[in-house]
Gaussian input, Z-matrix of N, CA and C with variables (Angstrom, degrees):
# hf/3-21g

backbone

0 1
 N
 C     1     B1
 C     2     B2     1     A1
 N     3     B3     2     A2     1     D1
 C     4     B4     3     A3     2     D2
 C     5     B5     4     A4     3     D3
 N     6     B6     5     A5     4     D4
 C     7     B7     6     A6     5     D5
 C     8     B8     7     A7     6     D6
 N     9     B9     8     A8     7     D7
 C    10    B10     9     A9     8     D8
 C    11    B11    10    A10     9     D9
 N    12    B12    11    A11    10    D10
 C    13    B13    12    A12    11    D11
 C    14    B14    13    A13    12    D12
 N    15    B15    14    A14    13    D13
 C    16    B16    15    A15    14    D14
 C    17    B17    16    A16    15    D15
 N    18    B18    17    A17    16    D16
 C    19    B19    18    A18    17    D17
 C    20    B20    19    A19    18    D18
 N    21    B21    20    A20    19    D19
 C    22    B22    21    A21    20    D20
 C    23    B23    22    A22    21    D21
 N    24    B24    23    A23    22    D22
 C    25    B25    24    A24    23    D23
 C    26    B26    25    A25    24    D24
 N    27    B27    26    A26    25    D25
 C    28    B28    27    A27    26    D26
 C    29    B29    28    A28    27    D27
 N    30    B30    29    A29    28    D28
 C    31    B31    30    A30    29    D29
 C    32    B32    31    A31    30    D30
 N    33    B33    32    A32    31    D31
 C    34    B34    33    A33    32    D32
 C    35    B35    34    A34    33    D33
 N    36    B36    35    A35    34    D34
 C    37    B37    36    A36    35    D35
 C    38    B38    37    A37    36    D36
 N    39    B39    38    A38    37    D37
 C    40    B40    39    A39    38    D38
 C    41    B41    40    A40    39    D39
 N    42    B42    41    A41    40    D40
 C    43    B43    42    A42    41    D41
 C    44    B44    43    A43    42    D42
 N    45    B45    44    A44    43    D43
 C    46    B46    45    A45    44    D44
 C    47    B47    46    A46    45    D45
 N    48    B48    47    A47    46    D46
 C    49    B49    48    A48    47    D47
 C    50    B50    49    A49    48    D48
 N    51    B51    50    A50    49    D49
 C    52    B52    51    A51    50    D50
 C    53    B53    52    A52    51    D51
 N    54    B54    53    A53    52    D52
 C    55    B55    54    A54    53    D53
 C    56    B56    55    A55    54    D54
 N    57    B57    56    A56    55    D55
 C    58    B58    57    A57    56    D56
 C    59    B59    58    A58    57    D57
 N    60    B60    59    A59    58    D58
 C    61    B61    60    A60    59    D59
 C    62    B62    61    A61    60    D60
 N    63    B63    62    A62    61    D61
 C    64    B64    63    A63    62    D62
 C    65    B65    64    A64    63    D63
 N    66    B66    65    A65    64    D64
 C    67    B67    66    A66    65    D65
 C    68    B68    67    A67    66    D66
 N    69    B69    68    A68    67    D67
 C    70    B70    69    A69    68    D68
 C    71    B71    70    A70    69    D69
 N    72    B72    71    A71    70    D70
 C    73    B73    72    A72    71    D71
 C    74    B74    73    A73    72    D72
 N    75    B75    74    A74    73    D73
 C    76    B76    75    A75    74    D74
 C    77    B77    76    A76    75    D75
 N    78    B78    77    A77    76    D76
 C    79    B79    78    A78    77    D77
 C    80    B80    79    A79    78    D78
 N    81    B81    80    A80    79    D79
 C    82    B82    81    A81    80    D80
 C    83    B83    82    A82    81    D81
 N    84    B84    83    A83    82    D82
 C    85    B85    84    A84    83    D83
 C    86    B86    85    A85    84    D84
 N    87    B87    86    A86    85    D85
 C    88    B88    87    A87    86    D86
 C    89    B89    88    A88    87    D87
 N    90    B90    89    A89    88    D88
 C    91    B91    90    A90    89    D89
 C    92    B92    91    A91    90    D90
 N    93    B93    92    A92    91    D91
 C    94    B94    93    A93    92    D92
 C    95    B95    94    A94    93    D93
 N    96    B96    95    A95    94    D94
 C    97    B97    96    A96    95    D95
 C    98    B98    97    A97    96    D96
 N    99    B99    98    A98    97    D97
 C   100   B100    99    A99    98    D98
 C   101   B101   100   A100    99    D99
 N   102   B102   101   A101   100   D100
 C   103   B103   102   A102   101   D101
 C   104   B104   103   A103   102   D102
 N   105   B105   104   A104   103   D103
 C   106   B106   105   A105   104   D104
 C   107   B107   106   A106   105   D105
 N   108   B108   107   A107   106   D106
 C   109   B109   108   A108   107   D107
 C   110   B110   109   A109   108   D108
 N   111   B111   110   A110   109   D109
 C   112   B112   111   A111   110   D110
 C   113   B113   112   A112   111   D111
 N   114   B114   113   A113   112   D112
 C   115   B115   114   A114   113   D113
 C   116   B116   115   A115   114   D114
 N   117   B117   116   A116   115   D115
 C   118   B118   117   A117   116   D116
 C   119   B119   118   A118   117   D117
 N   120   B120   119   A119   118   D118
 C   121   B121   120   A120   119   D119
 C   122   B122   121   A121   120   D120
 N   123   B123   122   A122   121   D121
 C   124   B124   123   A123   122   D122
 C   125   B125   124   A124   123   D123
 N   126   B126   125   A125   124   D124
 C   127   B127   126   A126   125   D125
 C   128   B128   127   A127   126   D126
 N   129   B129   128   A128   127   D127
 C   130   B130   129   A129   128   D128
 C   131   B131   130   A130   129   D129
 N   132   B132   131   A131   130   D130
 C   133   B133   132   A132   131   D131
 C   134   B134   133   A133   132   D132
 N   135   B135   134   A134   133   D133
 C   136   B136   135   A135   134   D134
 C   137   B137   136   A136   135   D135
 N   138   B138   137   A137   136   D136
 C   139   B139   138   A138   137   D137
 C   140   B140   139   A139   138   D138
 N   141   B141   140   A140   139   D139
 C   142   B142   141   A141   140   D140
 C   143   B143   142   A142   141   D141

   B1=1.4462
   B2=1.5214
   B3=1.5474
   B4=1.5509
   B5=1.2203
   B6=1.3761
   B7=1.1217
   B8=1.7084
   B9=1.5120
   B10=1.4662
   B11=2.3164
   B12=1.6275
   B13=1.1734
   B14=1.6857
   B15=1.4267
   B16=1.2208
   B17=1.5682
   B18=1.6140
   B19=1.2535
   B20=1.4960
   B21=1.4960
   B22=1.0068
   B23=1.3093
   B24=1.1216
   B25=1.5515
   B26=1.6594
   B27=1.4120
   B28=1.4303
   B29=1.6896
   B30=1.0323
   B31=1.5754
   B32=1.4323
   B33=1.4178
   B34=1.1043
   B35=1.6057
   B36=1.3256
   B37=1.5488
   B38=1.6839
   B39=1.5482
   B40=1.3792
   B41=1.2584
   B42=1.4923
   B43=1.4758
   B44=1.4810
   B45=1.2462
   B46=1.9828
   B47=1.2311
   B48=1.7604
   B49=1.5389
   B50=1.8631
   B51=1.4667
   B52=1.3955
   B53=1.2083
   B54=1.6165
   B55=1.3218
   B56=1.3587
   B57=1.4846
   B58=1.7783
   B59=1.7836
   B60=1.7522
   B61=1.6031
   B62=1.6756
   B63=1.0682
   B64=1.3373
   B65=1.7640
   B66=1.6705
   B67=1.8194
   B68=1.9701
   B69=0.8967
   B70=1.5706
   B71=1.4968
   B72=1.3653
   B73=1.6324
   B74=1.9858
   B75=1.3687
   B76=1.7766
   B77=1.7581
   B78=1.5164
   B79=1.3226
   B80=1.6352
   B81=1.1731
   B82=1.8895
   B83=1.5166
   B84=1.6602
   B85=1.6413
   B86=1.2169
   B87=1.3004
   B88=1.3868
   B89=2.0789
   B90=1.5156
   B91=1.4009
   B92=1.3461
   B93=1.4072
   B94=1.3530
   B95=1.8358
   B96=1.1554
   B97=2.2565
   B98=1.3127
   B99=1.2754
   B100=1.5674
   B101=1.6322
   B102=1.3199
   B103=1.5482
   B104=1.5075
   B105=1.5400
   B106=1.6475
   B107=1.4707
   B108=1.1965
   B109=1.3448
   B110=1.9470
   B111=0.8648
   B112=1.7678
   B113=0.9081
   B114=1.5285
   B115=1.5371
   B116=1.5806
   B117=1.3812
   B118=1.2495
   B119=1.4041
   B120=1.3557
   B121=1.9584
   B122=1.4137
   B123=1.5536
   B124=1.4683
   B125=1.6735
   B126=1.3864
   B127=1.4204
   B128=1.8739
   B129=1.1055
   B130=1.3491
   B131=1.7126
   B132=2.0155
   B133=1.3023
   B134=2.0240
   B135=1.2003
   B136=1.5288
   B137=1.4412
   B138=1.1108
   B139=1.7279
   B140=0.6757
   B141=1.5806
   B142=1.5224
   B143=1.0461
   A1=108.63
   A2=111.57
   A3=107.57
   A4=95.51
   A5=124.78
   A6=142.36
   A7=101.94
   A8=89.76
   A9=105.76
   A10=82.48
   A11=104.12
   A12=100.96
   A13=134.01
   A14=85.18
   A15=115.34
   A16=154.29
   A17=122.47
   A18=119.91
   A19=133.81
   A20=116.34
   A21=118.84
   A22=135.29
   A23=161.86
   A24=150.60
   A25=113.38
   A26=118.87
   A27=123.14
   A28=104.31
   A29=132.84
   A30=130.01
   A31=100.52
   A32=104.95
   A33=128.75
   A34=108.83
   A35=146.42
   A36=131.91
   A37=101.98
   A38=105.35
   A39=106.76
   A40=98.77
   A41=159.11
   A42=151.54
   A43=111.71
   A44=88.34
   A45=85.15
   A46=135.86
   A47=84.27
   A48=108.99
   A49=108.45
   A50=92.76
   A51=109.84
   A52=136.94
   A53=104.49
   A54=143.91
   A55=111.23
   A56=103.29
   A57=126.20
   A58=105.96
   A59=99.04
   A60=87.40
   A61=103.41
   A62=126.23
   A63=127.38
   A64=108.46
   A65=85.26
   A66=90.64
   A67=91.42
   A68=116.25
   A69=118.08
   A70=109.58
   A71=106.69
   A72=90.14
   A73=125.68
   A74=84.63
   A75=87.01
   A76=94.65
   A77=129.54
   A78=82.23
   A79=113.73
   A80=113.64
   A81=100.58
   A82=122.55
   A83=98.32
   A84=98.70
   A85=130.22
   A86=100.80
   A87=111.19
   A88=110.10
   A89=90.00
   A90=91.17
   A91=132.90
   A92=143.42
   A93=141.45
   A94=106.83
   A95=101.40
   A96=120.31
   A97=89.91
   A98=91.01
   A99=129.57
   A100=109.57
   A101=107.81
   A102=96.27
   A103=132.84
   A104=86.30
   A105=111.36
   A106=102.63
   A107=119.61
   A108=152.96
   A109=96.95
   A110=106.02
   A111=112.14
   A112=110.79
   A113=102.64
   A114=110.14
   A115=124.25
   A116=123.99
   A117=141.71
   A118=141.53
   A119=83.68
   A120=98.29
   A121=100.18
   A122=113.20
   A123=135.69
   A124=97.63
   A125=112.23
   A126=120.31
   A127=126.12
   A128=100.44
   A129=102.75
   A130=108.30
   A131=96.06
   A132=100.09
   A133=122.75
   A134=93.80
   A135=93.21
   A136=140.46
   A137=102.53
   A138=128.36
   A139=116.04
   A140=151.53
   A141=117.26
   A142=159.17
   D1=152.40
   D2=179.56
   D3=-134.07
   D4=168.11
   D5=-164.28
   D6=-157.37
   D7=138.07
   D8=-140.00
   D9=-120.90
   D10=94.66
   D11=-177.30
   D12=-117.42
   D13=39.41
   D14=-148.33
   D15=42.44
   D16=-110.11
   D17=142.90
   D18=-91.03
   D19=57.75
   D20=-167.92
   D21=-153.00
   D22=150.01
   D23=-142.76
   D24=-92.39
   D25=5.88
   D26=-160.53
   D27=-75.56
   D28=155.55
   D29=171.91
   D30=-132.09
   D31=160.05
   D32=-174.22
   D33=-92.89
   D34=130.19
   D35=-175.35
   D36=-85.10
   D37=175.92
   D38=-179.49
   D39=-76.85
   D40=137.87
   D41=146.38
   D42=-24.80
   D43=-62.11
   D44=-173.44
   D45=-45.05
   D46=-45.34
   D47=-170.41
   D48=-60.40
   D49=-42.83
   D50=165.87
   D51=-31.59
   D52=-56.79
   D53=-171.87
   D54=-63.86
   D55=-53.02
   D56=178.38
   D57=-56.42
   D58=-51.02
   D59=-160.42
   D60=-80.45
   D61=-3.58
   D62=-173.80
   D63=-81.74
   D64=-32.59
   D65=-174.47
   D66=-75.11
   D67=-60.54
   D68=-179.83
   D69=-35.78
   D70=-42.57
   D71=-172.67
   D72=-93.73
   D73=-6.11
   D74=161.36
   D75=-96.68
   D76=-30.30
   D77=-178.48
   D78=-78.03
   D79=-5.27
   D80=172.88
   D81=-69.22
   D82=-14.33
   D83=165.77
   D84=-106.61
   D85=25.81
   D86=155.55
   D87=92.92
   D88=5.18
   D89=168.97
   D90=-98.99
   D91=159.94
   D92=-153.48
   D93=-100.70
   D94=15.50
   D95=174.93
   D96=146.14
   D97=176.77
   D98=-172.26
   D99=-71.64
   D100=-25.13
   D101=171.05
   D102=-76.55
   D103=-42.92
   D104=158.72
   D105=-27.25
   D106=-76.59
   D107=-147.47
   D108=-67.53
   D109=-39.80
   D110=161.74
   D111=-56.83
   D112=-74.41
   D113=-158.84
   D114=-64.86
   D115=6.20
   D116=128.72
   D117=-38.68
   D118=-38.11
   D119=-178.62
   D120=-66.02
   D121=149.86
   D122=149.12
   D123=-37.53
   D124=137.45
   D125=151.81
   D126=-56.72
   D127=135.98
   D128=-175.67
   D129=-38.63
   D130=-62.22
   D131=-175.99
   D132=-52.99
   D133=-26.00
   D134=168.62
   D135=-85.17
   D136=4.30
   D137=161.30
   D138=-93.85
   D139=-46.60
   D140=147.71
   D141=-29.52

């Protein structure tokens, strides 16, 4: 796939690669995926 980003220096990441380090880094915090790992967070609206 290409991605068409015009005149400009931005890149596109690999998905997978993406995919992998995101799963790695909630499981190093001790969560069971990446959603887990959200759905933990403070609410937006409650940080303000």
């Amino acid at each position: 796939m290409t991605v068409d980003h015009g005149d400009t220096a931005c890149k596109t990441p690999d998905a997978a690669q993406y995919i992998d380090k995101t799963w790695a880094h909630s499981l190093a915090k001790g969560f069971g995926s990446p959603a887990a790992h959200e759905r933990s967070r403070e609410s937006m609206r409650t940080r303000c």
